[in-house]
C-alpha positions in Angstrom: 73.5 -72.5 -96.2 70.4 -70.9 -96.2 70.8 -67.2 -97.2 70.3 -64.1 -95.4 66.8 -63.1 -96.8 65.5 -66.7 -96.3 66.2 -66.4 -92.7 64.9 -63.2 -92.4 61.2 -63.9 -94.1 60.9 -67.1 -91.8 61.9 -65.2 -88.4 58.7 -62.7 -89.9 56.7 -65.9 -90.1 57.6 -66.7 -86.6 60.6 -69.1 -86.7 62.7 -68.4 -83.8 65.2 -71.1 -85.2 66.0 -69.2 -88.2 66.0 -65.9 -85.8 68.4 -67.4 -83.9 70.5 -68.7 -86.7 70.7 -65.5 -88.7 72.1 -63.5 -85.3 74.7 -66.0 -84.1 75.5 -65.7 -88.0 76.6 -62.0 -87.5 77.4 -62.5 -84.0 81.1 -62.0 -85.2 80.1 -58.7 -87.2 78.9 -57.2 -83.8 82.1 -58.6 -81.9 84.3 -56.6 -84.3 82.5 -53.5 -84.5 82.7 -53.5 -80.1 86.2 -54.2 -80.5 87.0 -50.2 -82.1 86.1 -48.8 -78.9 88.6 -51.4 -77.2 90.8 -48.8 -76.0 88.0 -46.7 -74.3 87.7 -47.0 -70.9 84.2 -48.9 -71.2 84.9 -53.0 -70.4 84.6 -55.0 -73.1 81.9 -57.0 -72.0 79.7 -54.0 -71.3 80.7 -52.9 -75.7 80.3 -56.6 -76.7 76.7 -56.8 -75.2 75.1 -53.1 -76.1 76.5 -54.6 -79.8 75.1 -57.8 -79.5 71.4 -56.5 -78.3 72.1 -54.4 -81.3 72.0 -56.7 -83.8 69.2 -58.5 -82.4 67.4 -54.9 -83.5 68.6 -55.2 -86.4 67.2 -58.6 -87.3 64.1 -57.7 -85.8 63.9 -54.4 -88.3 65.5 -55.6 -91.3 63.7 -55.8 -94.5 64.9 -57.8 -97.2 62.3 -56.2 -99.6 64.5 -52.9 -99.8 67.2 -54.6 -101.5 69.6 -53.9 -99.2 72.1 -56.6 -97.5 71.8 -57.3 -93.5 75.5 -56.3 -93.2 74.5 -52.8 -94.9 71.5 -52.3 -92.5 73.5 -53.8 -89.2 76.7 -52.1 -89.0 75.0 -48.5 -89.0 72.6 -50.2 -86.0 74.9 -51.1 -84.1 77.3 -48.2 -84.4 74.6 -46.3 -83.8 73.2 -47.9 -80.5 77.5 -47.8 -79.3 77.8 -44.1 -79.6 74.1 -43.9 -77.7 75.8 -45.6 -75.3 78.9 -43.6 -74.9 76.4 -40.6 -75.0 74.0 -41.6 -72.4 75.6 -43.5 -69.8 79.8 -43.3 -69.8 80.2 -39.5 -69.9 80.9 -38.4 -65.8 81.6 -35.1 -67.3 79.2 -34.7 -70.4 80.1 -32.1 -73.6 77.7 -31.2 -76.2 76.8 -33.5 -78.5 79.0 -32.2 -81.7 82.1 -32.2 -79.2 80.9 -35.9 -78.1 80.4 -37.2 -81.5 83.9 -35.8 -82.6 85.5 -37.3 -79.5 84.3 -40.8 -80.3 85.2 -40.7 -84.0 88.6 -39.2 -83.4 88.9 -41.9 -80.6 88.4 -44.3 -83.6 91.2 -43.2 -85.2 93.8 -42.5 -82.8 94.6 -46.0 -82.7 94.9 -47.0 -86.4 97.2 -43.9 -87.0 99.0 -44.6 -84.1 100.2 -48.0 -85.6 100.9 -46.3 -88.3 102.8 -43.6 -86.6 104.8 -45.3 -84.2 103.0 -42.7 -81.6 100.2 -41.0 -80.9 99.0 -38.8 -83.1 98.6 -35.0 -82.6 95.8 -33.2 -82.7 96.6 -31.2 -85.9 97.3 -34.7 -87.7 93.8 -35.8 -86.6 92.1 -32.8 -87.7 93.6 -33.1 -90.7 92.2 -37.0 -91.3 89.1 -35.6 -89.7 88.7 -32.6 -91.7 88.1 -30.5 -89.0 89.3 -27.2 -87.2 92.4 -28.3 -85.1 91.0 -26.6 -82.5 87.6 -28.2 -82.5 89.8 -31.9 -82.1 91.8 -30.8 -79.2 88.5 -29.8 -77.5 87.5 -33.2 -78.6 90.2 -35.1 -77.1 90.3 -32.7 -73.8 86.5 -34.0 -73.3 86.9 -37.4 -74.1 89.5 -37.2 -70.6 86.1 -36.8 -69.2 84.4 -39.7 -69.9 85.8 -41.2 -66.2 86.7 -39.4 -62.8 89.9 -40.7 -61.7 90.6 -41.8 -58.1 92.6 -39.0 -55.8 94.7 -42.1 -54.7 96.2 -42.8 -58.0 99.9 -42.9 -58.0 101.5 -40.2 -60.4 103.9 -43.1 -61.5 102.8 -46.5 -62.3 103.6 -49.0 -60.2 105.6 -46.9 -57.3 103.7 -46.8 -54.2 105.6 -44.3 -53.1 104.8 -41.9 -55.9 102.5 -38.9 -55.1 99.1 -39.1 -55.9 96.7 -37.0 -57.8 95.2 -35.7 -54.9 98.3 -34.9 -53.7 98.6 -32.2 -56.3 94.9 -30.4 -55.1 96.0 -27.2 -53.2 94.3 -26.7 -49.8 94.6 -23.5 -47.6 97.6 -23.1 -45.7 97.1 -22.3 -42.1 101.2 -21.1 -42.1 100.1 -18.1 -44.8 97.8 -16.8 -41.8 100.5 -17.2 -38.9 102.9 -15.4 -41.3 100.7 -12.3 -42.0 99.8 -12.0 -38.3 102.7 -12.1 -37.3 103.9 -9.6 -39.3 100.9 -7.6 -38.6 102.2 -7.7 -35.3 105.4 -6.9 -35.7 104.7 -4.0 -37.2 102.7 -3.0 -34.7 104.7 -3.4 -31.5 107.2 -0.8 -33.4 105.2 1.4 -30.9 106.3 -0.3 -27.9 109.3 0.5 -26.2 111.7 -2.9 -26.3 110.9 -4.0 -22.2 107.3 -3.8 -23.3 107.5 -5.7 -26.3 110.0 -8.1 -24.3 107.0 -8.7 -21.7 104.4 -9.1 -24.5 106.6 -11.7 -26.1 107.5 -13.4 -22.9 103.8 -13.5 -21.9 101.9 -14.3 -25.2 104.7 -16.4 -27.2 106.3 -18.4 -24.4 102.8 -18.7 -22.3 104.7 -17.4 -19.5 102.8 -16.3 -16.4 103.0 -12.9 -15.2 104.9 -13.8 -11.9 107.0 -15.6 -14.0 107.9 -12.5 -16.2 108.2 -10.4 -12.7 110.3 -12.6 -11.4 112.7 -12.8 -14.7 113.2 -8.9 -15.2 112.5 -8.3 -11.5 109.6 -6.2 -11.5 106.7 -6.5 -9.7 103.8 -8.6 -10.9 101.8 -5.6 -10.5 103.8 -3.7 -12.8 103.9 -6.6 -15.7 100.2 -6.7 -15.4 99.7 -2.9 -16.0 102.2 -2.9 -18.4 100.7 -6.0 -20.8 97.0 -3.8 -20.4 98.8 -0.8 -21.4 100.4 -1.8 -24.2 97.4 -3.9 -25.5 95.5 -0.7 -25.4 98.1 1.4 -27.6 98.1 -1.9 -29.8 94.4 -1.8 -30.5 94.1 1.6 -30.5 97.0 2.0 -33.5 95.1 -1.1 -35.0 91.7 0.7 -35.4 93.6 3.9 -37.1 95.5 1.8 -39.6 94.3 1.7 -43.0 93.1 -2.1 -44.1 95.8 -3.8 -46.0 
């Protein structure tokens, strides 16, 4: 098998055979590095392809006259052009950079430790494999639960279509708060009113009663309901416009 550098100085030369060979060669490599951000919520193909362009980069920059091995110069490549893409085109809600970088590498290890674990890891155990401030990891993972916006229609509980969604939990204004502190406004002030008064108010503005209607059910005249209801509206603003604003 021709070796690594061989391949390399003829894809210089312009052999697009042994360009071709060397990156199928590592083809695998830039599988397996894709596959640690598995768990993200990125499709694999999307990964798989950004590493794969990757480590055509890679062949294309390598130099064999540094002394270094392909696999030394590709794996930084390509991690580097995966966290370019979680930094530039995943993030719907996007952190500063330190927080993003931290998020991706504590990502990394969530899952290892987890096997190990038997559960998820906390955030004070990752700060500790991180070496960093627990606080600065649980900022870390807080922003890596922006990376996607999740749908409003989302079921609470997986697999119950009867289960409240997430946008079921978004308050929204109540129209019943308003009815309830008018009519307590108004209650209190119709304490002014004598009780046939307020009984021809109610009877007029809360049963939609006419006013020959209300004459002819306390048997009064419709005259007299009428000057009564303008009466007792006036005393009602009136007190209105003297009492201090709650």
């Amino acid at each position: 098998m021709t070796d690594d550098r061989e391949m390399a100085r003829r894809a210089r030369d312009g052999d697009d055979h042994a360009r071709r060979e060397l990156i199928e060669r590592y083809l695998p490599l830039a599988r397996g590095i894709a596959a640690r951000y598995r768990r993200t919520a990125e499709p694999m193909d999307d990964l798989v392809q950004v590493a794969s362009l990757a480590l055509v980069k890679a062949v294309d920059r390598w130099d064999p006259a540094r002394g270094h091995a392909f696999s030394s110069f590709a794996v930084p490549t390509i991690l580097g052009e995966l966290r370019r893409h979680f930094r530039d085109t995943t993030w719907m809600v996007r952190p500063p950079r330190r927080t993003l970088e931290l998020s991706l590498r504590v990502e990394r290890l969530r899952e290892p430790m987890g096997a190990g674990l038997g559960r998820d890891p906390t955030a004070a155990e990752l700060a500790e494999r991180t070496g960093r401030p627990e606080a600065e990891v649980a900022e870390a993972l807080v922003a890596w639960g922006g990376r996607a916006v999740r749908s409003l229609d989302v079921p609470l509980k997986d697999a119950d279509d009867r289960a409240a969604t997430v946008g079921d939990l978004i308050g929204h204004d109540d129209v019943e708060f308003e009815r309830a502190e008018a009519r307590t406004t108004v209650e209190r002030l119709t304490a002014i009113l004598d009780q046939r008064a307020r009984e021809i108010l109610r009877m007029r503005f809360e049963h939609d009663l006419l006013q020959s209607e209300i004459a002819s059910a306390l048997g009064i005249s419709q005259m007299q309901v009428s000057r009564i209801i303008r009466r007792s509206l006036e005393r009602l603003f009136a007190q209105a416009a003297v009492e201090p604003a709650t």
